[in-house]
DRENSE-35691 format. One record per residue (C-alpha): z, y, x. Coordinates in steps of 0.2 Angstrom, whole numbers. Layout:
      w      v      u
      Z      Y      X
...
***
This chain:
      w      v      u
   1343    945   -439
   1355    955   -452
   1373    955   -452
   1383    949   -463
   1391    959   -476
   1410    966   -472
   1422    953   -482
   1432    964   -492
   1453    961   -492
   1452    955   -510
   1437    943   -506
   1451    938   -494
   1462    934   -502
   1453    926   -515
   1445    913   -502
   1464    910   -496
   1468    904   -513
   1452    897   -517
   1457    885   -498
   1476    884   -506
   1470    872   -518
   1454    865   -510
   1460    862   -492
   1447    849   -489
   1434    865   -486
   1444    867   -472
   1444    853   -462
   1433    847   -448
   1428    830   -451
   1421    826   -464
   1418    810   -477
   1400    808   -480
   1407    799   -496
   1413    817   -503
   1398    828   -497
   1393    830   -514
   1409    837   -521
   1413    848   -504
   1395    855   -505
   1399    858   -526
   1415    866   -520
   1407    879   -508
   1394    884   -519
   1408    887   -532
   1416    899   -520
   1402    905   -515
   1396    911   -534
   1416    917   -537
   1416    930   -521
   1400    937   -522
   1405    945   -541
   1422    953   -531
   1412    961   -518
   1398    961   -504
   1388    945   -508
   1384    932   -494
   1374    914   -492
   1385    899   -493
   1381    898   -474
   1388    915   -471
   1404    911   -483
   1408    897   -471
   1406    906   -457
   1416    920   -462
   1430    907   -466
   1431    898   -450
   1430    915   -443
   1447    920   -452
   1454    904   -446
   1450    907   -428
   1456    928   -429
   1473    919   -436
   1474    906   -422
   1472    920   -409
   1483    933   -416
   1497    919   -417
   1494    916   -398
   1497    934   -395
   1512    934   -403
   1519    919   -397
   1514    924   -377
   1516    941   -381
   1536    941   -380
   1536    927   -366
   1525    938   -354
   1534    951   -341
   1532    970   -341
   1533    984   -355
   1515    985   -363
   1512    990   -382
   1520    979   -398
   1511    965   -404
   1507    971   -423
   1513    956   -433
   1504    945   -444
   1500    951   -461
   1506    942   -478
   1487    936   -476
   1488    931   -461
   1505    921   -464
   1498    912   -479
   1481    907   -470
   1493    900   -455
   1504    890   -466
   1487    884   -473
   1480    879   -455
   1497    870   -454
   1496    860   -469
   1480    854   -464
   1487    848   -448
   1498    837   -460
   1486    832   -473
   1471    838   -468
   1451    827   -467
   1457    822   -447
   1470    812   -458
   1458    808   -475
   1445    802   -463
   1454    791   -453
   1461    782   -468
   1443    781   -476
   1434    775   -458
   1445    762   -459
   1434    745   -459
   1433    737   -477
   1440    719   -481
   1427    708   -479
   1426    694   -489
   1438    678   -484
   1431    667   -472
   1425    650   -475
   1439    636   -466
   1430    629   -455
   1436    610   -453
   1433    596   -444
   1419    586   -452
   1425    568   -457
   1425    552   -447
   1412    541   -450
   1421    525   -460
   1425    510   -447
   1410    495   -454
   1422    480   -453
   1413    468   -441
   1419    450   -443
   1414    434   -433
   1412    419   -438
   1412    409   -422
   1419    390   -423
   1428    397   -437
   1436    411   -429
   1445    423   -441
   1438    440   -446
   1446    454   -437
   1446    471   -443
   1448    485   -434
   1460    498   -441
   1461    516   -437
   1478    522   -426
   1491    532   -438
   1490    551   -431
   1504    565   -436
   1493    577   -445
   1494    595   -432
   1504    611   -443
   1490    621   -452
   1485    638   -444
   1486    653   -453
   1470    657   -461
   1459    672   -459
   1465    682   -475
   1486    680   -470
   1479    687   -451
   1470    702   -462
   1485    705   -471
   1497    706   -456
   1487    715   -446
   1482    727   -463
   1500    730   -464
   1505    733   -447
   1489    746   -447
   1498    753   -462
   1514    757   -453
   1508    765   -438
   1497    777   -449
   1512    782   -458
   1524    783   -442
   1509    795   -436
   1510    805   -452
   1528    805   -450
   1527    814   -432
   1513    825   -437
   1521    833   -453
   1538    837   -438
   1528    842   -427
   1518    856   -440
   1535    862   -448
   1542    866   -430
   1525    874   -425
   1525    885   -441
   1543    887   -441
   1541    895   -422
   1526    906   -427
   1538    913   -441
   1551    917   -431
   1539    926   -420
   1532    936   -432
   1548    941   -438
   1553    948   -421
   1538    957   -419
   1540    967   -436
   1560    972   -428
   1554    979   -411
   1541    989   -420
   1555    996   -432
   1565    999   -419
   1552   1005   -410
   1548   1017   -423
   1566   1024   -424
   1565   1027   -408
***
């Protein structure tokens, strides 16, 4: 089995770009609803690098992608535990402006990313409202009279009954419980676009450092 070609830096950048306005490539989960357009998408890409450089299958392409995002992943960890660990050992080279923009990128998808599209499009669909069921009618009261040595005709008369409070029906419980789903997703959302700017935000400072002790260290 061949390897795949080398990914040039400008057939880098070009996919970073490319995922900058497409992030949906970049996801995990994925809406069968929007296979066609995702599939369209890659071979768009696909077409677009192999005229900048080395050529590649659409397979490869996305393996080459999800590569780049696991190489940024790891060299963030290093950075991050780099300066946390004990002991002198050699700098941790910090990230490139590649490298940052492809980060940013994986955090933006932490905030919008298919995780979220897909649990807003697995969401059950509004069926339609369901029939009331109600209580079927009381047979009419036959008025039975008797005429026994002129006896009059009685009639018997149904007891006046205070009508019970309606229930709500099916479509007010859907709605309620709709809207109260609606809340929690955006209190998740909420949380999840804090939590990615603090992640980011760390990762950033890290980086800076990292560039200072290796000025300083080339000073030295």
């Amino acid at each position: 089995m061949s390897r795949s070609p080398r990914t040039t830096k400008i057939q880098k950048n070009f996919i970073i770009s490319y995922l900058e306005d497409n992030s949906v490539l970049f996801g995990g989960k994925i809406n069968p609803v929007h296979l066609p357009k995702i599939n369209k998408q890659w071979e768009t890409l696909a077409n677009e690098l192999n005229k900048i450089g080395p050529p590649k299958t659409i397979r490869q392409w996305k393996d080459t992608v999800s590569e780049m995002k696991t190489n940024v992943k790891r060299r963030a960890r290093e950075i991050k535990y780099g300066f946390t660990g004990t002991g002198g050992g050699p700098s941790v080279k910090p990230l490139s402006e590649l490298e940052e923009r492809l980060l940013a990128l994986i955090s933006k998808i932490t905030i919008e990313g298919v995780d979220l599209v897909e649990a807003h499009g697995s969401c059950e669909e509004v069926t339609p409202e369901a029939a009331q069921v109600l209580d079927p009618p009381s047979p009419p009261i036959e008025e039975e009279g008797f005429n026994l040595d002129d006896i009059p005709v009685v009639i018997a008369t149904e007891p006046e009954t205070t009508p019970e409070p309606k229930t709500p029906t099916a479509s007010r419980k859907r709605k309620r419980s709709k809207a109260r789903a609606h809340t929690a997703l955006e209190a998740h959302d909420r949380h999840l676009v804090t939590l990615a700017k603090s992640n980011f935000a760390i990762a950033r400072a890290l980086n800076n450092l990292a560039r200072a002790i290796n000025n300083v260290g080339k000073k030295m």
